[in-house]
N, C-alpha and C positions, 0 to 999 in steps of 0.2 A: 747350613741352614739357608732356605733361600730367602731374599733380599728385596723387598719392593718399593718404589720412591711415590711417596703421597703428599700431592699437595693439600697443606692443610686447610687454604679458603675452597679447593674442589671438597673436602671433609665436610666442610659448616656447611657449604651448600648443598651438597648430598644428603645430609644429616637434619637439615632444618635449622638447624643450631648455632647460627651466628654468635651468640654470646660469650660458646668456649674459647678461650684463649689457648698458645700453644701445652700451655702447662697442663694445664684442666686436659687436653687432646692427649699427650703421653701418660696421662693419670688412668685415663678410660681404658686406653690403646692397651696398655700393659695387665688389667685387669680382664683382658679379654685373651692374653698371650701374647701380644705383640710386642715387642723389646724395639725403645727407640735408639738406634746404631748411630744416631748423628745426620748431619745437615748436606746437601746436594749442594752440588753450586748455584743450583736454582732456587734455592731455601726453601726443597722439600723435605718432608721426612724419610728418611732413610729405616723401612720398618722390617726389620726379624720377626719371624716365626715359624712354628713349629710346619713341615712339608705337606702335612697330611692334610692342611685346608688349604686346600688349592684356589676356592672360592675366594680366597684373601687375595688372591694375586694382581689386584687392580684395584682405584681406590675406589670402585661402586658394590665392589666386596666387602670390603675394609667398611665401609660408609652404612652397606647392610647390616653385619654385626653391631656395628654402633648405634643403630636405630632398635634394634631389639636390645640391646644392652642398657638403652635410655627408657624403654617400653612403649616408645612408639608405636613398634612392628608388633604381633606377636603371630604363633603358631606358623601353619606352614603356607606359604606364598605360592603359589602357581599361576604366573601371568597366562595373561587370555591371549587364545590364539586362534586365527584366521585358518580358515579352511586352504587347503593344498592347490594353488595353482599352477604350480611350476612340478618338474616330475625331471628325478633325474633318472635316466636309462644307463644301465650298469651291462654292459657289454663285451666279449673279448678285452676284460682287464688284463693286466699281469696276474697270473697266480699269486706271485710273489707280494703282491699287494691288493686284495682281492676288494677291500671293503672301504663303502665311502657315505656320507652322511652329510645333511646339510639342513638350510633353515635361512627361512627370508625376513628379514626386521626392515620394516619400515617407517615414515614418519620421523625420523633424526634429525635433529637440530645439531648439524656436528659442530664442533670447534675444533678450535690447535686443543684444547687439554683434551677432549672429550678423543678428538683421534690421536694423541699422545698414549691415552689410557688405553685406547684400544691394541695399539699397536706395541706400546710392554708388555698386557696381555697374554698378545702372539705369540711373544716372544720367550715368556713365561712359561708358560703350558709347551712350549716346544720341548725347554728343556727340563721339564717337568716330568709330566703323566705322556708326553709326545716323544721321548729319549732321543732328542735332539734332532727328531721331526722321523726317525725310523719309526718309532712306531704307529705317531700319528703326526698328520700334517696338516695345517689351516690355513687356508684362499680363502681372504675376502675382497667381494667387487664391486663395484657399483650396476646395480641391476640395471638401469636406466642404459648402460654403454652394455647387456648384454640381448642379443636374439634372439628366440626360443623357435624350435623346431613347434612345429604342431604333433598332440600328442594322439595317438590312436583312437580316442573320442572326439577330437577335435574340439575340445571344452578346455584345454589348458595348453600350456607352453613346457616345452623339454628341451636338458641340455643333457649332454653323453658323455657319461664317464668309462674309456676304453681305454684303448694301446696304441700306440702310434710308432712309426719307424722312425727313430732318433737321427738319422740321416737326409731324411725326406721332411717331415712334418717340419713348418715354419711358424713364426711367430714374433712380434716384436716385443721380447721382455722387459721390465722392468728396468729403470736406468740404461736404458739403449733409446738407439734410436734409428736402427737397421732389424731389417729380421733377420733371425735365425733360425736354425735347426736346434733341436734339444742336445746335440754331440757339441755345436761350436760354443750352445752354453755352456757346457760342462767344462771345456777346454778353455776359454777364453774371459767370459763372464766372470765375475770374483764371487758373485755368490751360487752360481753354476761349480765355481771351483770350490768353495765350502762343503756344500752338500750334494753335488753331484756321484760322489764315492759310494750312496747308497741307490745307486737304481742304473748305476755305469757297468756292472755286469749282467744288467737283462737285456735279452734279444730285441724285447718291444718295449720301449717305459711308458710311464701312469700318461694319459692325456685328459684332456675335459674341453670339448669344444660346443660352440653352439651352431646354431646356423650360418655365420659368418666364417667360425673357423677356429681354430684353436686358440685358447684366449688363456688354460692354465697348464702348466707344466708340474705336478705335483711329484717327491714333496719339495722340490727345488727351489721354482720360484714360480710368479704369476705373471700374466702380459700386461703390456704396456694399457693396454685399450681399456680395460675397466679398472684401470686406478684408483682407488679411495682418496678421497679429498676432502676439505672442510665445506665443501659445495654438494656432497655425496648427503643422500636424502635418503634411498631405498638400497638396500645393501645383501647382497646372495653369499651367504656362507657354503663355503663346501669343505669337506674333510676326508680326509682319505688316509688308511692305515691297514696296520696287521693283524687286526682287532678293532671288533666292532663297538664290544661294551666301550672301550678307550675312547673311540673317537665318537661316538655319541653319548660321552660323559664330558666329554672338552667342549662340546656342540652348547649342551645344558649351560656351563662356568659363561661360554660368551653370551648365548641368547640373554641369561640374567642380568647379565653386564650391561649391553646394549639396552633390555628392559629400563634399567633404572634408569637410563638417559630420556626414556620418553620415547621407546621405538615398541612399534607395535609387531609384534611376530606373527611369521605364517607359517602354517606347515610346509614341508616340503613330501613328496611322497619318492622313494627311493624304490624302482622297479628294476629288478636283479632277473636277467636271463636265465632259461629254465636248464641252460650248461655254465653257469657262472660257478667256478670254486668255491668251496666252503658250505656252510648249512642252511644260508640264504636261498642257495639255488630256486628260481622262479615265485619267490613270495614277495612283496610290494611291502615294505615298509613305511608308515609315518613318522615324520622327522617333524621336530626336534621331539623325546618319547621323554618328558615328563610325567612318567609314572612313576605315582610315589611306595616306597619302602615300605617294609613296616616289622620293625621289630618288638620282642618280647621283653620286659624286665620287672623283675620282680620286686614288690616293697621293701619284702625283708634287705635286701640285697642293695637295694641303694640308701638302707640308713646305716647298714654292715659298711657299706664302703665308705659311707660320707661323714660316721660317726655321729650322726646328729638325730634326732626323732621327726617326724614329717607327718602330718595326717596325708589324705590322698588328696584332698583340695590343691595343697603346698606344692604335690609333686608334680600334678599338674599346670600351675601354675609356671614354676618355675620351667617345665617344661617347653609352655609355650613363649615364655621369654629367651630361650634357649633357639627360636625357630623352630621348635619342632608342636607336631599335635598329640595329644595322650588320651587314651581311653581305658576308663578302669574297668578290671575283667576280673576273672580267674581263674588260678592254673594250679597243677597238681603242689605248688610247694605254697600256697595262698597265694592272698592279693597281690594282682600282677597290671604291668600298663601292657596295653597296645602302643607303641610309641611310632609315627609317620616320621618320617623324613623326605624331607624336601630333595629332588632330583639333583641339586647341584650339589647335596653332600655325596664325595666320593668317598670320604673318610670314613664312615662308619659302617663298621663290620662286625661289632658284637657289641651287647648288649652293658659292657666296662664303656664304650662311646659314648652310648645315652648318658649315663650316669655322670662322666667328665661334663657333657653340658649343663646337666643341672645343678653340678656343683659348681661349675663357674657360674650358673645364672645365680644361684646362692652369695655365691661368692666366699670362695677359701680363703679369704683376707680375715672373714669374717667369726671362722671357725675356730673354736678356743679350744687349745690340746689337750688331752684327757691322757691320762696313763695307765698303759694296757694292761688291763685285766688276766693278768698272768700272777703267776707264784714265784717264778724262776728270774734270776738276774744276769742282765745282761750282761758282756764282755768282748772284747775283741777276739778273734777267730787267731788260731795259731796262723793260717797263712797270712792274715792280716798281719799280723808282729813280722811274719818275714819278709813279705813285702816291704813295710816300712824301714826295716833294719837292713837290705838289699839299694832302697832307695838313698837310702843317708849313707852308705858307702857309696856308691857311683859319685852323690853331687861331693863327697868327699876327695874324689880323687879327680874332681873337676865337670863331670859333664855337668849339662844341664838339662832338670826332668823339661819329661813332655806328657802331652795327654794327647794321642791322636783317636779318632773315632778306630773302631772296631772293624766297622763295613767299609768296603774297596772294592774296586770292582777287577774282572780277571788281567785286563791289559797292567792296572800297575801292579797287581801280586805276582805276575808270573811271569809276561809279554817284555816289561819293561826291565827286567830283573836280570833276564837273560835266560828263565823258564819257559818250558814248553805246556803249554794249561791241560794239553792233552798224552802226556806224558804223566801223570800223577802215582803215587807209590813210593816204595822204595825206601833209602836211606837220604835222601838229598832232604836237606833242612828247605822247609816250605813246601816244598812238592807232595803237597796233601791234597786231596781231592775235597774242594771247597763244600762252604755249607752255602747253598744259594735260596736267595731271595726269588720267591716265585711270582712276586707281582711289586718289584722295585717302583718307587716314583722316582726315580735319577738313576740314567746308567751310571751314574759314576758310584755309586751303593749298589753292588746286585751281586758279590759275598759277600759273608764272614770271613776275615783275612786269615792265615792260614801261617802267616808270619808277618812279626812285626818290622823288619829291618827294610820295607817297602815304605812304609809309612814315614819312618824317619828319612829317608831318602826323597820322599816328595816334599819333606819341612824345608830341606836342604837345596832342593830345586826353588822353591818358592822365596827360598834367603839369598839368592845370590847376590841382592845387592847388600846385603849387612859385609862387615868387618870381617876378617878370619882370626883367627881358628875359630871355627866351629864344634863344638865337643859337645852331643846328644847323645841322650839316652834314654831308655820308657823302658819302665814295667807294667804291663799289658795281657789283654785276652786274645787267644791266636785260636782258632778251633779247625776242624774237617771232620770228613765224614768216618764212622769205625761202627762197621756193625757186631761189636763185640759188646757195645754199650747200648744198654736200654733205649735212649731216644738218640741210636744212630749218629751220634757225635758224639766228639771227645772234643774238652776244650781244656788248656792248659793257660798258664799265666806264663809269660815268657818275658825274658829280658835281652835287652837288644841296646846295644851301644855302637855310635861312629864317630870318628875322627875325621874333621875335615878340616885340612892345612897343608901347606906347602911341601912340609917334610913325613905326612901322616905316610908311617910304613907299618908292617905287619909288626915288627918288634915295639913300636909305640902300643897296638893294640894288645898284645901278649904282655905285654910289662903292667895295665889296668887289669890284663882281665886275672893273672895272677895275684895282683893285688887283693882283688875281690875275695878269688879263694882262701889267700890266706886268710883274711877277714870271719873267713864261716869257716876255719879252719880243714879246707878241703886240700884233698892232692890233685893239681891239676897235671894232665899230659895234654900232648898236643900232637901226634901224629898228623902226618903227610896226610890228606887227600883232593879229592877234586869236588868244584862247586861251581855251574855254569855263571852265578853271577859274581863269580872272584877269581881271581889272576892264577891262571895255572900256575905250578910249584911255591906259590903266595900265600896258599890256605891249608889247614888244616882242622880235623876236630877237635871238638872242646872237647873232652876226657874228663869226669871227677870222680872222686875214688873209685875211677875202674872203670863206670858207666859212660857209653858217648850220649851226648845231650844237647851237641851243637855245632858251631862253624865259625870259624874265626877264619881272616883273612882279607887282602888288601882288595879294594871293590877292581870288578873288571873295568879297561876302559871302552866297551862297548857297553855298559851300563852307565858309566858318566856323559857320555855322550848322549843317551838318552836321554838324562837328567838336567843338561845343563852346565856339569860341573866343568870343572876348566883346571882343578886343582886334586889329588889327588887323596884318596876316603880309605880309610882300613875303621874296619868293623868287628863285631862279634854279637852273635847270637844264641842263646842256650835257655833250656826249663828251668824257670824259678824254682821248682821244687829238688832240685838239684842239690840246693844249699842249705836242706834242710838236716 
């Protein structure tokens, strides 16, 4: 879950509300979703929440929610903005990164918190909705240190975002104090060597220069010459990505940001060559495109979900405390809203969205439980009982449960395992062809894992520094792709245990995992085979009464080397419903 540090007097003063104390601020904070994690060394708050508001990622977000959560704000915001006078020219880019967007804010009173806030931001959204700046990346400059060519009406100023030869084009970046080529950044520079790895095999990489000369190097890093500083007054956003919606939805999260500082926005107009890649080709964009949404939801359907009764005034209402606007209509199933959304929501994608806000603007704290209108009584599920009775045998015999998330992404289910991702099939435990996330917010979430024994292997990367032995174990959801099944996937509940200790050998693992069986009184075998992420002649299959269902064996150590480990792992993995 991602992690954002907010100072609580930047809160009362974003918010109007000197009065609240810290208490009263985690009171509000968590009423809205945000989970308080603990204190900074700077005695900020340390605030959790859910990924999908990205708007939260800074505290002029955090501070907006609070102001409509207090009723201050209501309905939908769209700051005013100033006519285009700047124009970027989109020219011989990289195919490879064809699209770039931007937006001028001026009028800023910066400070150290106010450029603090900007600059977690950045840094947020990179590794956010930006997947670690591949798919979208943010340059901001100070306008005042940039030149503008004259634009072909000669009524505005233009900067050119093209391609440059990584050998030839110079610049002085960021923390230097020579110029460079964009190669000797990549080689030499530390954060040339961070991110350099995404645009080191194109022939020409991203450029953005003005009249003076190249001033940004996306998505790598930016020059030395228009720096942000607490002295920076008028500020040129640019963005550059693999996708347009992305980066002019990132564009939206900072314009708002900067907004509630007291910066006044101007458009930017983005003019795309009539041979530029993609579906831009030759149309002239306005930037930053705060145009609003607008979904459908129906009455019936948000008192169905919210269990409560509402006339339409209420739902309205609560709507616009929500930030959103609502207009009552009607649609084939009755009374229905028009619901707006405001441009910096990315989150919302069906009409279960809308309803989540009005029930928070409600407030679910508030909501007293009713008991459903059923005949039939409930029970626990036989997989549930075997789950539970699979779990109290493992910590029986020593591990300790775990809960890992479900989604991972390809490099630790396959990459790191010692799997090949495009190799999928077969008899090899995991080697399923994943169920993927078509519009992930974190590369590090972009499958459904496909096996659990990657998951505990990163618990065990992340615990290096605890005590050993280490003895984990999780019963869990593993899925892929099976066009044998209705919706394309098969998902199974899998159990997955590892040994990590000095002496951990494959007979430590066989001596539990036979225990187990005995347990659910199965016959276990254990046949020879092979499994890229375990020690040839070291693994075999799990076998129970007859059926194979897994892999047992000592981890390879070109997988502990990946991991970290330094001591040696035997594992096993097999179908929960094995032991039924």
């Amino acid at each position: 879950m991602p992690v954002v540090d907010v100072d609580p007097d930047e809160l009362r003063y974003l918010t109007g509300h000197d009065e609240k104390d810290d208490d009263e601020l985690k009171s509000d904070l968590f009423d809205l979703g945000l989970e308080f994690e603990g204190w900074t060394e700077d005695d900020e708050f340390q605030l959790e929440f859910a990924p999908d508001r990205l708007d939260r990622l800074s505290v002029e977000g955090v501070a907006r929610s609070l102001r409509y959560h207090y009723g201050d704000d209501r309905g939908v915001d769209i700051p005013n903005t100033n006519s285009a006078d700047w124009t970027i020219e989109v020219e011989d880019q990289p195919d490879e990164r064809p699209y770039v967007t931007g937006a001028i804010v001026r009028g800023l009173d910066m400070d150290e918190a106010a450029l603090e806030s900007l600059i977690q931001l950045q840094e947020k959204l990179h590794a956010t909705m930006g997947r670690k700046r591949a798919k979208g990346a943010i340059g901001v400059h100070d306008l005042t240190m940039l030149k503008g060519d004259s634009v072909t009406d000669e009524t505005g100023k233009s900067i050119t975002y093209t391609s440059a030869d990584p050998d030839e084009a110079t610049f002085v970046p960021l923390d230097a104090d020579a110029e460079m080529t964009p190669s000797e950044v990549m080689e030499s520079h530390e954060t040339g060597q961070t991110y350099g790895d995404l645009v080191a095999d194109f022939d020409r990489v991203p450029a953005i220069y003005d009249a003076i000369g190249l001033f940004s190097f996306p998505p790598v890093i930016n020059g030395r010459r228009t720096e942000v500083s607490v002295d920076s007054r008028d500020l040129f956003i640019e963005m550059t990505g693999t996708d347009q919606w992305t980066i002019d939805h990132m564009c939206n999260i900072v314009c708002y940001a900067l907004a509630a500082r007291g910066g006044q926005v101007e458009k930017v107009d983005v003019s795309y060559a009539d041979d530029a890649p993609g579906e831009y080709a030759g149309k002239t964009l306005e930037r930053p495109d705060f145009s609003v949404r607008t979904k459908t939801v129906t009455h019936d359907r948000i008192e169905s979900i919210l269990g409560v009764s509402l006339d339409s005034r209420e739902v309205i209402d609560y709507a616009e405390r929500a930030g959103l606007d609502a207009t009552e209509t009607e649609s084939d199933d009755g009374m229905a809203y028009e619901v707006e959304v405001p441009p910096y929501r990315v989150d919302v994608i069906h009409p279960l969205d809308i309803i989540d806000d009005i029930g928070r603007a409600l407030g679910f704290n508030s909501l007293e439980p009713t008991y459903p209108d059923v005949s039939t009584v409930g029970g626990r599920h036989e997989r549930s009982r075997l789950e539970d009775a699979a779990r109290d045998a493992l910590v029986g015999l020593g591990f300790e449960d775990l809960l890992n998330f479900h989604m991972i992404n390809e490099v630790e289910n396959f990459e790191r395992m010692g799997l090949d991702p495009d190799t999928t099939g077969g008899d090899v435990v995991g080697q399923t062809d994943p169920v993927t996330i078509q519009e992930p917010y974190s590369e590090d979430y972009t499958i459904l894992r496909t096996w659990a024994l990657p998951s505990i292997m990163m618990v065990l990367e992340n615990n290096t520094h605890r005590s050993y032995p280490q003895d984990l174990a999780e019963i869990g959801l593993a899925a892929g792709l099976d066009d044998s099944e209705n919706t394309g996937i098969a998902e199974h509940r899998t159990v997955a245990a590892a040994l990590a200790r000095t002496d951990a050998s494959y007979e430590d693992a066989k001596a539990r995992l036979q225990a187990l069986a005995d347990a659910f009184d199965k016959d276990l075998e254990t046949p020879p085979t092979t499994h890229p992420s375990f020690i040839g002649g070291r693994a075999a299959e799990v076998v129970l009464d007859g059926e194979s269902v897994g892999v047992i064996g000592e981890i390879h150590p070109k997988v502990l080397v990946e991991h970290d480990l330094e001591l040696p792992v035997a594992a096993f993995e097999f179908r929960l419903d094995a032991l039924a």
